[in-house]
C-alpha positions as CSV (number, residue, x, y, z in Angstrom):
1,X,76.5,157.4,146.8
2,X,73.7,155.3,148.3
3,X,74.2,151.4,148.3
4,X,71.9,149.0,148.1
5,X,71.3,144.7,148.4
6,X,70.8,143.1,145.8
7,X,71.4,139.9,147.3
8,X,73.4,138.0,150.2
9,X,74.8,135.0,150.0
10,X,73.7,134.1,153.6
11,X,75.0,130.9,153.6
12,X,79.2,132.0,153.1
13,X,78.3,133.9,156.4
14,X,76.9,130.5,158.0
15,X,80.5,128.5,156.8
16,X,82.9,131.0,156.7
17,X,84.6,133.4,159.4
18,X,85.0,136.0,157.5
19,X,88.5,137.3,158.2
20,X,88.4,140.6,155.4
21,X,86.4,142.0,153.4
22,X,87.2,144.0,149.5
23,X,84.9,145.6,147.3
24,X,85.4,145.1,143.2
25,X,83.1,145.7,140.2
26,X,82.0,143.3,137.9
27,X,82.4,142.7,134.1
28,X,78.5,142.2,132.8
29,X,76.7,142.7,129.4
30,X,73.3,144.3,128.7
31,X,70.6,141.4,129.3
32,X,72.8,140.6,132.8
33,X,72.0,144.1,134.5
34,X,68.6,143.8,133.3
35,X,68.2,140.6,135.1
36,X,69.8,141.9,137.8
37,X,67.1,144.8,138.1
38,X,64.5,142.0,137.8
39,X,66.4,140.6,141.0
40,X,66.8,136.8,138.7
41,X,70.2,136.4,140.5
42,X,71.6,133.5,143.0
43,X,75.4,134.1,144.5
44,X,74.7,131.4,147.3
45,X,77.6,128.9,145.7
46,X,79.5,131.9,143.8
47,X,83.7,132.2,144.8
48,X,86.3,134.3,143.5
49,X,89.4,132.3,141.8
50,X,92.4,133.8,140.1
51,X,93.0,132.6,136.7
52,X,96.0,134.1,134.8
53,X,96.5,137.0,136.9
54,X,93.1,137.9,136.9
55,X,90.0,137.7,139.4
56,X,86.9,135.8,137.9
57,X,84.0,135.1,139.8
58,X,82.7,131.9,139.1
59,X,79.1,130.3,140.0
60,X,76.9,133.3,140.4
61,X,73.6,132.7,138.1
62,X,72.3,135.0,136.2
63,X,69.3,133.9,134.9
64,X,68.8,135.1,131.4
65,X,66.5,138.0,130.1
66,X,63.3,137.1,129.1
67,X,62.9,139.9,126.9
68,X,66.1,140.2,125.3
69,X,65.9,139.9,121.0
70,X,68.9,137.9,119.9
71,X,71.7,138.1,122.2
72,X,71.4,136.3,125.5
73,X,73.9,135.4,127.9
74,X,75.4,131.8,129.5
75,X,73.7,131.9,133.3
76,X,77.1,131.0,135.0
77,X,79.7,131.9,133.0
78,X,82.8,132.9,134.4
79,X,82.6,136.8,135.1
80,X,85.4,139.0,135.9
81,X,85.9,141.0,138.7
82,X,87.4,144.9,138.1
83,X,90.3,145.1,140.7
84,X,93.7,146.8,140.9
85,X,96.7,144.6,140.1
86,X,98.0,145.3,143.9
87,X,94.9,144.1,145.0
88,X,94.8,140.8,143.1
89,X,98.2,139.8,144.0
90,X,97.4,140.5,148.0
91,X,94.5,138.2,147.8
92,X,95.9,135.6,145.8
93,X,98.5,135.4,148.7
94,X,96.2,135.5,151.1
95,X,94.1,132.8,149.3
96,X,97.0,130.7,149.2
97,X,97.3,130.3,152.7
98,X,95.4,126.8,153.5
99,X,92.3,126.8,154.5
100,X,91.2,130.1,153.0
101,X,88.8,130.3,150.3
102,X,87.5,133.7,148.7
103,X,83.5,133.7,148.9
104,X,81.3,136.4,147.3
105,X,79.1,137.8,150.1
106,X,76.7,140.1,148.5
107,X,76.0,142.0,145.3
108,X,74.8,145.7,145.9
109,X,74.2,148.3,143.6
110,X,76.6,151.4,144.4
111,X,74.9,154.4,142.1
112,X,74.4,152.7,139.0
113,X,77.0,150.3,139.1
114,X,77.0,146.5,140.4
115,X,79.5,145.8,143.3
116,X,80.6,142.1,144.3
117,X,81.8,141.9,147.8
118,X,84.4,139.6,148.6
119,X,85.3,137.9,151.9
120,X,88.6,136.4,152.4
121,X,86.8,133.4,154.3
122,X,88.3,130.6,156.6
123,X,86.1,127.4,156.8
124,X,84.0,126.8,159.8
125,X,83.8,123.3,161.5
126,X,80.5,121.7,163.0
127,X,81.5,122.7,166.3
128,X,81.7,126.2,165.3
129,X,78.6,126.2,163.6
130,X,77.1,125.5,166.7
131,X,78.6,127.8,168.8
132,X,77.3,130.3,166.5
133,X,73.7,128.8,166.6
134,X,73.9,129.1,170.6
135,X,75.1,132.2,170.8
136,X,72.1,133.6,168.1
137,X,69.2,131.7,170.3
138,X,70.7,133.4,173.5
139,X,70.7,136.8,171.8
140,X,67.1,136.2,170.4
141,X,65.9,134.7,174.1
142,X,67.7,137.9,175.9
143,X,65.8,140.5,173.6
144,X,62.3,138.9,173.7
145,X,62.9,138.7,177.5
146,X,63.8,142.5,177.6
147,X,60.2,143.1,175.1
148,X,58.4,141.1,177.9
149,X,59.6,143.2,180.6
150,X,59.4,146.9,179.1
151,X,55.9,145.4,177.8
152,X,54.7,144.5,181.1
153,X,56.2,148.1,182.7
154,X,54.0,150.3,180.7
């Protein structure tokens, strides 16, 4: 099965580390994959909280379909998340530890179905922001360095 992005929700990368990673489907109706396919989603404030004994995502926005008749859907309603009961309960504990929040990282479609990915996430300080930011700039410098000198060598 080929995957593909829909989106990523770059900015859980930027204050997370991202300790694990899950896949689960996703509960939608009609008008909601249709404005996924029109690519009229955000995830970039979207988490994953259990709520009895079930995984909903809450804050992704899906903006409603412009074409639909009658029926159209809430933009951030509370969707939830397809997962096996042994899964739900390992991430609630894992959730529970302090310090650990569950982020959605990026929808994708798998075949014709819509995947959430889920990242067990533990929060980032400003220090560690930075690190990251250094580390990125000396990645980017070293490669356009290397460019320059295989440019200059042909």
């Amino acid at each position: 099965m080929t995957q593909s992005d829909i989106v990523t929700n770059r900015k859980a990368l930027r204050d997370y580390f991202i300790l694990e990673r899950l896949e689960a489907g996703i509960a939608l109706k009609g008008t909601e994959i249709k404005s996924i396919r029109a690519g009229r989603v955000n995830i970039n404030d979207a988490f994953v909280r259990i709520e009895q004994n079930q995984a909903v995502l809450i804050g992704a926005n899906i903006q409603p379909y412009e074409r639909a008749s009658h029926e159209q859907h809430d933009p951030v309603r509370p969707r939830r998340l397809l997962l096996h009961r042994k899964e739900i309960d390992r991430i609630e504990g894992l959730s529970a530890i302090e310090g650990r929040a569950l982020v959605a990282l990026r929808l994708y479609w798998k075949g014709h179905l819509v995947k959430v990915e889920i990242g067990i996430g533990k929060g980032k300080l400003q220090h560690d922001k930075r690190e990251d930011l250094k580390k990125r700039s000396a990645e980017k410098e070293v490669r356009r360095a290397v460019a320059n000198f295989n440019r200059r060598k042909v």
